[in-house]
C-alpha positions, -999 to +999 in steps of 0.1 A: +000+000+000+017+034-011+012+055+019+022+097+025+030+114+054+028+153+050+055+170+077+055+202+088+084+207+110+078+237+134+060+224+166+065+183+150+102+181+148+111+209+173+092+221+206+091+250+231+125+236+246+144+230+214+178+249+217+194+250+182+189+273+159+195+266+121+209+291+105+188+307+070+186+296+038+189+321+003+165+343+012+157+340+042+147+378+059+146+365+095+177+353+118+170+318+112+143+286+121+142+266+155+162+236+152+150+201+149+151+180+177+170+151+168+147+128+190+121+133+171+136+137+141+146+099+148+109+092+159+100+097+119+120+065+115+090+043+130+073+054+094+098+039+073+090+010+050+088+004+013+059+025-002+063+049+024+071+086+013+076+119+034+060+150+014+074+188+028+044+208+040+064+228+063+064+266+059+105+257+053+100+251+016+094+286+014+133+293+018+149+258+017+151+236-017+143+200-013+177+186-010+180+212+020+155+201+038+161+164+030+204+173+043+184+190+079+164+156+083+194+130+072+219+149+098+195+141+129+192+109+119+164+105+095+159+071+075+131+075+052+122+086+016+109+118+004+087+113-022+104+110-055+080+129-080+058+151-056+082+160-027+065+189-016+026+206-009+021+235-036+030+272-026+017+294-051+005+324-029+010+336+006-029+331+014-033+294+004-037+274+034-022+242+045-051+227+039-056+233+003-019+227-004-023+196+008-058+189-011-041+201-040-008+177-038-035+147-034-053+162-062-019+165-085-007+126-073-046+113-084-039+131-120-003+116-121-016+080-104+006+086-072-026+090-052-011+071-021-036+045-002-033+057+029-021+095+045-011+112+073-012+147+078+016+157+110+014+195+114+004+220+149-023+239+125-057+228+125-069+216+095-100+195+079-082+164+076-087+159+116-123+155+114-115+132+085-094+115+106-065+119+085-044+146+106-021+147+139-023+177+156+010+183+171+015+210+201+042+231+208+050+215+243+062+182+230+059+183+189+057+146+178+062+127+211+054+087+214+019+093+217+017+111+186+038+090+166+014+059+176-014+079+167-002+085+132+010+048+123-025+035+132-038+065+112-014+052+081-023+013+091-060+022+073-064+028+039-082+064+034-114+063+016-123+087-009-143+115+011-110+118+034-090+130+005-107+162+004-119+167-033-145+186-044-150+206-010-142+244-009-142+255+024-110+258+038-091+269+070-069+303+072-032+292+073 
């Protein structure tokens, strides 16, 4: 079963008591991102097996190509496989939300037959996908602790049936 899991990084791979600070990609107008917590970083790890793709909906992608984020991730021990056509949600304007990034990557993958099976949205920010019980809301307190990391996997464990993908349904969420 091909299965996604769409990672935001701030307040997943990082926390309130995260030290490091990375320092800013080409363009970057602010003195840098939090760091990411390399125990958590780690915890990814659990979601690694064939099939299984990470997709970048992190805010990061704004300033940091693919291969950038994918060096952070690798360096803190990260084992798994961003996805090799699709590796990142759409940003096309400032006031597209999470949400319909990530509706319109599932809409792209269905056009290009990546759909995956199963997904996981992990990400702080509220969006539709938790009532469709697709999502993971993380906190800033502990980011992706065990808990959370179980959650998800039995999330991913299920394949997603079609009204949990999102199409066809305009409202969406403020980012």
């Amino acid at each position: 079963m091909r299965k996604v899991i769409f990672l935001d990084f701030d307040n997943v791979l990082n926390d309130d008591q995260t030290k490091e600070w990375i320092k800013p990609g080409p363009g970057l107008f602010v003195d840098g991102h939090v760091g990411l917590d390399r125990e958590k970083v780690e915890r990814l790890n659990a979601f690694v097996e064939p099939n299984t793709s990470f997709v970048f909906s992190t805010s990061w992608r704004k300033f940091y190509t693919d291969d950038e984020l994918e060096k952070l991730l690798r360096d803190r021990g990260f084992n798994g496989t961003i996805h090799p056509k699709l590796s990142r949600t759409p940003y096309k304007f400032s006031f597209t939300t999470r949400e319909s990034q990530i509706r319109e990557w599932l809409e792209d993958a269905d056009d290009l037959g990546y759909l995956p099976e199963s997904f996981v949205v992990l990400d702080d920010m509220p969006t539709k996908y938790i009532g469709l019980g697709r999502h993971v809301q993380t906190q800033s307190e502990d980011g992706l602790s065990p808990a959370k990391a179980v959650e998800a996997l039995a999330i991913l464990s299920v394949p997603a049936r079609m009204p949990e993908y999102g199409f066809n349904d305009e409202e969406d969420e403020r980012d």
